[in-house]
N, C-alpha and C positions, 0 to 999 in steps of 0.2 A: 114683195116678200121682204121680212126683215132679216136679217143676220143677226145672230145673239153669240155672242161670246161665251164659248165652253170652256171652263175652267181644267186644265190637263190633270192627272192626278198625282198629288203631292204639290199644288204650290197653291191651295188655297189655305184659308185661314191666315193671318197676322198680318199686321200694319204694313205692308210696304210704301217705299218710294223711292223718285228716279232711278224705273224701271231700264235697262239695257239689254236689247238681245244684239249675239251674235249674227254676222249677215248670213249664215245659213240658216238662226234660226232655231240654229240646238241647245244655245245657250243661254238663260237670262242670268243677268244680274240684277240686283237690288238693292237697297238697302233699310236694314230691320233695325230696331232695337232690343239689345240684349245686356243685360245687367246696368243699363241707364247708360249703355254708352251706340252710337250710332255706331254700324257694322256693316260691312257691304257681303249680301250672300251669293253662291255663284251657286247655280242650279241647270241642272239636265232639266230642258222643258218634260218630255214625255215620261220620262219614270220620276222625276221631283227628286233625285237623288241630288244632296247637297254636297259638294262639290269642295276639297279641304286648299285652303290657303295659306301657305306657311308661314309667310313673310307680314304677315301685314294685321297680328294680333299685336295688341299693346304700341298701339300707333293711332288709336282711335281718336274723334269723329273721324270718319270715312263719308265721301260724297262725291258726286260727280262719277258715278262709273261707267265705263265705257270699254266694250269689247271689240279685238279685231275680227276677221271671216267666220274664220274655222274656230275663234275663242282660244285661240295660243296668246295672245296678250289681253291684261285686264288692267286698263290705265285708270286710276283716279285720284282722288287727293286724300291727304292722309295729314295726319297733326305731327306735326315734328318740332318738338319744345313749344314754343309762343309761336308758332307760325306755319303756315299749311305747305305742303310740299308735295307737286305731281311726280306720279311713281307709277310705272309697268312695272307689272308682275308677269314674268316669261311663266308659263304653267308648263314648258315642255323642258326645259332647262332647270326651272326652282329657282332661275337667280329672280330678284329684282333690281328693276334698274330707276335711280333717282333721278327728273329732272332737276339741275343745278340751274338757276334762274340767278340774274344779278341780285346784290342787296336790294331790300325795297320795292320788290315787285310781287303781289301776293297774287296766288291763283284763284279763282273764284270756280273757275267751270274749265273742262275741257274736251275735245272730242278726237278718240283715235278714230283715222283713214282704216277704213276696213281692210286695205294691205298690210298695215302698222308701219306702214315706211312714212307716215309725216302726225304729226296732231297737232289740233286749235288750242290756242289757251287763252280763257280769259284772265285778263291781267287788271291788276289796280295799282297805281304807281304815284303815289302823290297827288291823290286826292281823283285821278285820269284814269278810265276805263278805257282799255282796248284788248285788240282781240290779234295775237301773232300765231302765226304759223312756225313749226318747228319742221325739222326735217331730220329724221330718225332712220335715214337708210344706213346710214354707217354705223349704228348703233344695231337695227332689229332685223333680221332676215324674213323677207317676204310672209307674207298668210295669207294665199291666195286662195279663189275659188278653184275648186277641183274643173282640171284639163283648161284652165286658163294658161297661155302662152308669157312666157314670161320675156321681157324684151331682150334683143340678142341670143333668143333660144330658135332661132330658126323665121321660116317664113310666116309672115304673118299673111291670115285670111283676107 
């Protein structure tokens, strides 16, 4: 028996790429073009309801998006003057928050931990591709899966 892919309603029709869901599921990200400029859209899989981003118009090309659990954080890269710069967008707060990266190291790709307490970045640094870990606990507050135990909250199973 094959499995075919249903399209939910509301998120068919137009060019997407570097598709992102949330780890529950609920939420994808994308990224579309819109007035000739790359744009990354946040969408409610089951009703297609597009989803508003405050922070993050007039900072375009947008790429590399990537969601935590529940979709409280949407980390990706964003154009800031000549140079690309990763950014969480807190969707429960409204802030965003900038990754500062030393001079000289450009982002290519990144991926938030479905907690949001750490993300990957790919880095290019003088001509050298690598790939660092960040650690964003003192920065993000947890985004856990619902009735997961959070450490120091009691006994664990």
């Amino acid at each position: 028996m094959r499995r075919q892919a249903a399209a939910p309603a509301g998120l068919v029709g137009g060019s997407r790429q570097q598709p992102a869901l949330s780890g529950d599921g609920r939420l994808l990200a994308s990224l579309v073009e819109r007035g000739g400029r790359t744009t990354v859209m946040l969408q409610e899989r089951r009703s297609g309801r597009v989803l508003p981003l405050q922070h993050l118009r007039n900072r375009q090309p947008h790429s590399s998006p990537s969601l935590s659990w529940n979709g409280r954080y949407l980390a990706l890269l964003v154009q800031q003057g000549g140079r690309r710069q990763a950014v969480i967008e807190d969707r429960a707060t409204g802030r965003q928050h900038p990754l500062f990266l030393p001079a000289g190291q450009d982002p290519q790709e990144l991926s938030l931990a479905p907690d949001g307490q750490s993300i990957a970045l790919e880095l290019i640094s003088g001509g050298n591709q690598r790939v660092q870990l960040f650690d964003l606990s003192g920065l993000l507050e947890p985004d856990q899966a619902p009735g997961r135990i959070e450490s120091g909250g009691g006994p664990q199973p």
